[in-house]
C-alpha positions in Angstrom: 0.0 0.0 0.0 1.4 3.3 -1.1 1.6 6.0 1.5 1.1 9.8 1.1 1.6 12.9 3.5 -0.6 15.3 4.3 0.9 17.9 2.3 0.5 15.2 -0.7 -3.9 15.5 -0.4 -4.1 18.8 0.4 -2.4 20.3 -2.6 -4.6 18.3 -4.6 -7.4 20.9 -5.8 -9.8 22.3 -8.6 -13.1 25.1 -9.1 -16.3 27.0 -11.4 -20.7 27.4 -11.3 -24.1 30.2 -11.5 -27.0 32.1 -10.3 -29.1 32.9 -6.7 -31.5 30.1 -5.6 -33.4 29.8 -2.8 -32.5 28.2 1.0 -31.7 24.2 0.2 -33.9 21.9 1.5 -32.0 20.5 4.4 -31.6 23.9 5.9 -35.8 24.6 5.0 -36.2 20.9 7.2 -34.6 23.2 10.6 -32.1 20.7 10.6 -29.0 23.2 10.4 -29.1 26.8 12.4 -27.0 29.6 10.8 -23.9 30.8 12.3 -23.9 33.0 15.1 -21.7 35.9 15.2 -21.8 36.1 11.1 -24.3 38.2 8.8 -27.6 36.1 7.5 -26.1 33.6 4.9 -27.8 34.0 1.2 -28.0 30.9 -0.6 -26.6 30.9 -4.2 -26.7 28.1 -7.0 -23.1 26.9 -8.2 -22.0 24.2 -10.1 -24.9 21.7 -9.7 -25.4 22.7 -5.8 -27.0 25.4 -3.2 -24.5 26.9 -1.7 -24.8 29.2 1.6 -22.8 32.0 1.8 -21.9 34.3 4.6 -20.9 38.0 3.1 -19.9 41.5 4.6 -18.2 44.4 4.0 -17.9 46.0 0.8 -14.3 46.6 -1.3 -12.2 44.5 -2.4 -13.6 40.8 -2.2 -12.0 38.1 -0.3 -13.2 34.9 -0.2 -12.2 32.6 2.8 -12.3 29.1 2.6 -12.6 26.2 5.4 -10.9 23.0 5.6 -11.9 19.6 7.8 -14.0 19.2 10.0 -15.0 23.1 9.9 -17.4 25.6 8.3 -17.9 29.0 7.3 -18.2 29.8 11.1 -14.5 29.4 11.1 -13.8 32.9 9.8 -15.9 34.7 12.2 -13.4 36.7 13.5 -11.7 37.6 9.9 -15.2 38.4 8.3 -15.4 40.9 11.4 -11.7 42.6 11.1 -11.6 42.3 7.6 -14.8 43.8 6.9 -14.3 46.5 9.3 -11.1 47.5 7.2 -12.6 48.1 3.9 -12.7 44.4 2.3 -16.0 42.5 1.1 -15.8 39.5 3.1 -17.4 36.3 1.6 -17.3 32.7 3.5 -19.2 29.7 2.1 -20.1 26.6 3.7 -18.2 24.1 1.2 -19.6 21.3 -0.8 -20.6 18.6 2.0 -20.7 21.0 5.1 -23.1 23.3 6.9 -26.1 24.2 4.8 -24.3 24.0 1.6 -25.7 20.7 0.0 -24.1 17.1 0.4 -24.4 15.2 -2.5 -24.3 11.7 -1.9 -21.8 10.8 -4.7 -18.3 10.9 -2.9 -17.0 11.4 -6.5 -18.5 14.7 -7.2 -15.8 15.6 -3.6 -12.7 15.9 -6.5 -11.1 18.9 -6.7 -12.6 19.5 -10.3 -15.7 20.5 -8.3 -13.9 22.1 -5.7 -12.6 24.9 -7.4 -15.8 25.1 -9.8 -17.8 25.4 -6.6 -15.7 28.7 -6.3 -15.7 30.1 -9.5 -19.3 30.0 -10.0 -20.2 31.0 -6.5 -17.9 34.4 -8.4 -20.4 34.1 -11.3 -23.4 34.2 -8.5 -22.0 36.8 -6.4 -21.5 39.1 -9.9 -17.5 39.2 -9.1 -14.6 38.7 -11.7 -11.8 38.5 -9.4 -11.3 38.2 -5.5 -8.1 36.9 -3.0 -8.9 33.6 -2.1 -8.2 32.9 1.3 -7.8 29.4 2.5 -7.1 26.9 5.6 -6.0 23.2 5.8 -8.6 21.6 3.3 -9.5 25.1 2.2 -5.4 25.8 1.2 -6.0 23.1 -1.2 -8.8 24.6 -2.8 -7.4 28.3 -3.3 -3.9 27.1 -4.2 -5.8 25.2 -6.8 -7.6 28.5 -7.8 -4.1 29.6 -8.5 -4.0 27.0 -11.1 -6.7 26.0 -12.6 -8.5 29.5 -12.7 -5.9 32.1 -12.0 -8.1 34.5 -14.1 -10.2 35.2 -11.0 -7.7 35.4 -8.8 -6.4 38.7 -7.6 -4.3 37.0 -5.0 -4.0 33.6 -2.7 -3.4 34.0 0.8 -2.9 30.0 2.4 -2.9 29.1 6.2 -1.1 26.6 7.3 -1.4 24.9 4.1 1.4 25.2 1.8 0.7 25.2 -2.6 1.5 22.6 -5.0 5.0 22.2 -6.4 5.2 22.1 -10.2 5.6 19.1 -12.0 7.8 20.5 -14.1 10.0 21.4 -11.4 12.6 19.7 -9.1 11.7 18.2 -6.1 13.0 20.6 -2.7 14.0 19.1 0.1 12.3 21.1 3.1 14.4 22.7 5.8 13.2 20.2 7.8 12.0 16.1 8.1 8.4 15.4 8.4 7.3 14.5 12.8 5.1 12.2 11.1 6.1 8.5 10.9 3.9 7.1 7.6 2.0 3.6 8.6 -1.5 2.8 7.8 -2.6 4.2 10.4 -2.3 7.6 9.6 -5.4 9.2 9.1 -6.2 9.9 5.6 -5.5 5.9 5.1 -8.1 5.4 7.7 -11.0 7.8 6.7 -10.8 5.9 3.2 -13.4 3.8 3.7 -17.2 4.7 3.7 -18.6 4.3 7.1 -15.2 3.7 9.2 -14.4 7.4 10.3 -17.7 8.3 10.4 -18.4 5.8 12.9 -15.5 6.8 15.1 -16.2 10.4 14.4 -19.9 10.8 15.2 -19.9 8.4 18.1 -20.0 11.6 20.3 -19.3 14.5 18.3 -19.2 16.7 21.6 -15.9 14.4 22.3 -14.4 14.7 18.6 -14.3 18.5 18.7 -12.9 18.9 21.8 -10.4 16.6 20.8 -9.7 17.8 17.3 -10.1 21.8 18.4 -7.2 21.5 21.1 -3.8 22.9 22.1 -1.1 22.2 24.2 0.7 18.9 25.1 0.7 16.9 21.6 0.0 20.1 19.6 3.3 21.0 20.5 6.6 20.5 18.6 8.8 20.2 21.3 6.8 17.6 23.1 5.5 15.8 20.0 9.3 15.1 19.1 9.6 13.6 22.0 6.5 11.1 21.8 8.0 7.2 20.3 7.7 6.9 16.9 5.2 4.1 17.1 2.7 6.2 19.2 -0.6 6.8 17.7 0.6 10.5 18.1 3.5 10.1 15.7 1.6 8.3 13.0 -0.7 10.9 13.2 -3.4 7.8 13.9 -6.6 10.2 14.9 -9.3 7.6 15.1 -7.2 5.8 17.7 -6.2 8.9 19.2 -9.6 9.6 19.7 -10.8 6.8 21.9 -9.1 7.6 24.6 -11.3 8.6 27.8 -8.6 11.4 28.6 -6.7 13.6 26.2 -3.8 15.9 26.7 -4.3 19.2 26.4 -7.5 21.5 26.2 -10.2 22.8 24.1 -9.5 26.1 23.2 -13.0 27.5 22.0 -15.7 28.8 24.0 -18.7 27.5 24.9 -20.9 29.2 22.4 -18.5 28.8 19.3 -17.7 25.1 20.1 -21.8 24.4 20.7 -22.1 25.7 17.1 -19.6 22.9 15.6 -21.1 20.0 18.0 -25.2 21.0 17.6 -24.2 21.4 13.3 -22.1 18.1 12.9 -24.5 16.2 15.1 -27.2 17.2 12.2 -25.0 16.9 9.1 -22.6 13.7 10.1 -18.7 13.8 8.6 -19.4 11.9 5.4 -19.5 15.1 3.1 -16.1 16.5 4.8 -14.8 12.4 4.5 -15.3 12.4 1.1 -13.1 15.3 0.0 -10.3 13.0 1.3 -11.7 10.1 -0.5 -11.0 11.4 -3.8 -7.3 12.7 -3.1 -5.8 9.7 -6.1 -5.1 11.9 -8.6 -5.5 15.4 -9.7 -6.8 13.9 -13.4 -8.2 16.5 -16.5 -8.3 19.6 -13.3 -4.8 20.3 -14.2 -4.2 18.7 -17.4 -4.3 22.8 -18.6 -2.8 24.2 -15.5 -1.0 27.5 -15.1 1.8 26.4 -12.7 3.7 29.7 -12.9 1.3 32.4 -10.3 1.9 36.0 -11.3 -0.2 37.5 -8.6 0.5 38.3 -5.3 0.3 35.0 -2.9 1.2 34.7 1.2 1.4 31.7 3.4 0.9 31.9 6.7 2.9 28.8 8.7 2.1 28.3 12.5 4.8 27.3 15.1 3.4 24.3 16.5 1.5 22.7 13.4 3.2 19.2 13.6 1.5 18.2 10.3 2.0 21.4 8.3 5.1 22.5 9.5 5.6 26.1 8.2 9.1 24.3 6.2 6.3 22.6 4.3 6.5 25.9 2.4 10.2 25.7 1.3 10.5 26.1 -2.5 7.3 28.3 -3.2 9.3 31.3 -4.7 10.5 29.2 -7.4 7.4 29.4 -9.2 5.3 32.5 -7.6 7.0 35.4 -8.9 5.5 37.8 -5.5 5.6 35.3 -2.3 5.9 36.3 1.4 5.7 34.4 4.3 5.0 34.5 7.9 5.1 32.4 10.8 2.7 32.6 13.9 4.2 31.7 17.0 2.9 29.9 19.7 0.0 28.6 17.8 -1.2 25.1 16.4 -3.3 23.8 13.2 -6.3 26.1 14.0 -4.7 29.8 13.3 -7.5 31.8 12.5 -9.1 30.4 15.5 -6.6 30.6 17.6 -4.2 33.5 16.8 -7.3 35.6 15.3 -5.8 39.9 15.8 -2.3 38.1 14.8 -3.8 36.3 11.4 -6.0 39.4 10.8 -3.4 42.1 11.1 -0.9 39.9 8.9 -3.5 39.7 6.2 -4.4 42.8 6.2 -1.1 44.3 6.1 -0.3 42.3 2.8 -3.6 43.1 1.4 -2.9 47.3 2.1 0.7 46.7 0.0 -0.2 44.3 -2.4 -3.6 44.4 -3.6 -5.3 47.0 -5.9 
């Protein structure tokens, strides 16, 4: 069995779609509650799908998108400082999550749809170009953008996740090795099949987001390095992490924001989210016509103690994006805009103020 890194499925990615529609009929059943803390979401038709979509502000657009298991919700606190400095906001539920629908054919989770989710919620919204904005699963997708549809992109900002290397390109070896010890075990092998993570993951959701949405102790490099390298920890085995009755640690979110992800996931289940990783084989016809040199602005945004997507994961992006900075957030984990919120904002929208007109 072949293994992959992390880094490996989330730079697969693809995007494009049309028109306003009304409220999707899961959300008409009462079965999933808008955000709280975000503007009324409108509902917009995009590539074969109702979408919801949370916008504010006006100026220059900048779409931010989620990664796994998250939502919209995620980018509470961005929509807010961003919107308050001049920029048009925009944060959609993705394919699978939230209100947005969840087909039940994991092969329309590719990242062909992805990125055509994204372009035609554009075509919807009446916008030619925005910055795409984009965390873990989310990286994928606006790194993707960067590719597949670079004409309407104005500029990629990724978090935590780092882009795509070209193929036509020489492998870089990163400043540093990967913490994670490749088995079977490690998590993307073990969400493959339909119905396995899903039953681990919804057994108590309560439990798996207070588990998942955590620092300290394992989320942090020093003492991750020092775990054995057959530890579930080290071979990034989540599912078996999970079971345990204590973790290391704490929950980081307060009550309200984490009652959102527990009272929305206990509604909607995992599968749509599981099936973006169940179609990581192979980027196929998405970027048989790919652009693979970006001549637009483009950030990344590493975080100290991400022991997955360690901010070296970056290494080797200027040699294909003519205009790339990058930043590191210390003393933070996987969730940045959650948990480093003023730092992430101000960072973005310092680069935006030089580098987007």
């Amino acid at each position: 069995m072949s293994t992959f890194s992390r880094r490996s499925f989330l730079q697969l990615t693809a995007a494009a779609g049309v028109g306003l529609m009304t409220t999707p009929s899961h959300a008409k059943e009462g079965k999933v509650l808008p955000a709280p803390f975000m503007p009324k979401p409108k509902y917009i038709k995009t590539n074969g799908i109702n979408m919801a979509v949370y916008e504010q502000g006006e100026g220059i657009p900048v779409v931010f998108c989620h990664g796994f298991p998250e939502l919209a919700f995620s980018w509470r606190h961005q929509m807010k400082g961003l919107s308050a400095a001049g920029f048009r906001c925009i944060a959609p539920d993705q394919r699978g999550y939230g209100l947005t629908d969840r087909p039940d054919d994991p092969k329309s989770y590719d990242i062909k749809h992805l990125v055509d989710d994204m372009a035609g919620m554009l075509d919807a919204l009446e916008i030619e170009k925005a910055v795409f904005v984009g965390h873990d699963w989310g990286g994928g997708v606006v790194w993707a953008m960067a590719h597949i549809h670079p004409d309407r992109c104005l500029g990629v900002v990724g978090v935590n996740t780092p882009g795509s290397r070209p193929p036509n390109l020489p492998p870089v070896k990163p400043s540093e090795e990967s913490l994670i010890k490749m088995t079977p075990n490690y998590y993307v092998m073990t969400f493959q099949k339909p119905g396995h993570a899903e039953s681990k993951l919804e057994k108590d959701v309560r439990k798996t987001f207070e588990f998942i949405l955590r620092k300290g102790d394992i989320w942090n490099v020093d003492h991750f390095k020092s775990l054995p390298e057959d530890s579930p920890e080290r071979q990034m085995d989540l599912l078996k992490m999970l079971e345990r009755e204590e973790m290391p640690g704490y929950a980081f979110l307060p009550d309200d924001a984490m009652d959102y992800f527990v009272d929305t996931f206990e509604k909607t289940g995992f599968t749509g989210g599981l099936n973006w990783y169940r179609n990581i084989g192979g980027r196929g016809e998405a970027f048989a016509n790919a652009k693979w040199e970006v001549d637009f602005p483009c950030l990344y945004v590493g975080a100290e103690h991400d022991v997955i997507l360690r901010p070296s994961s970056a290494d080797g992006m200027e040699d294909y994006i003519k205009d790339f900075e990058r930043y590191t957030v210390k003393d933070c984990g996987h969730w940045t805009q959650q948990e480093k919120p003023v730092e992430l904002n101000r960072v973005i929208i310092d680069w935006l103020g030089r580098k987007i007109k």
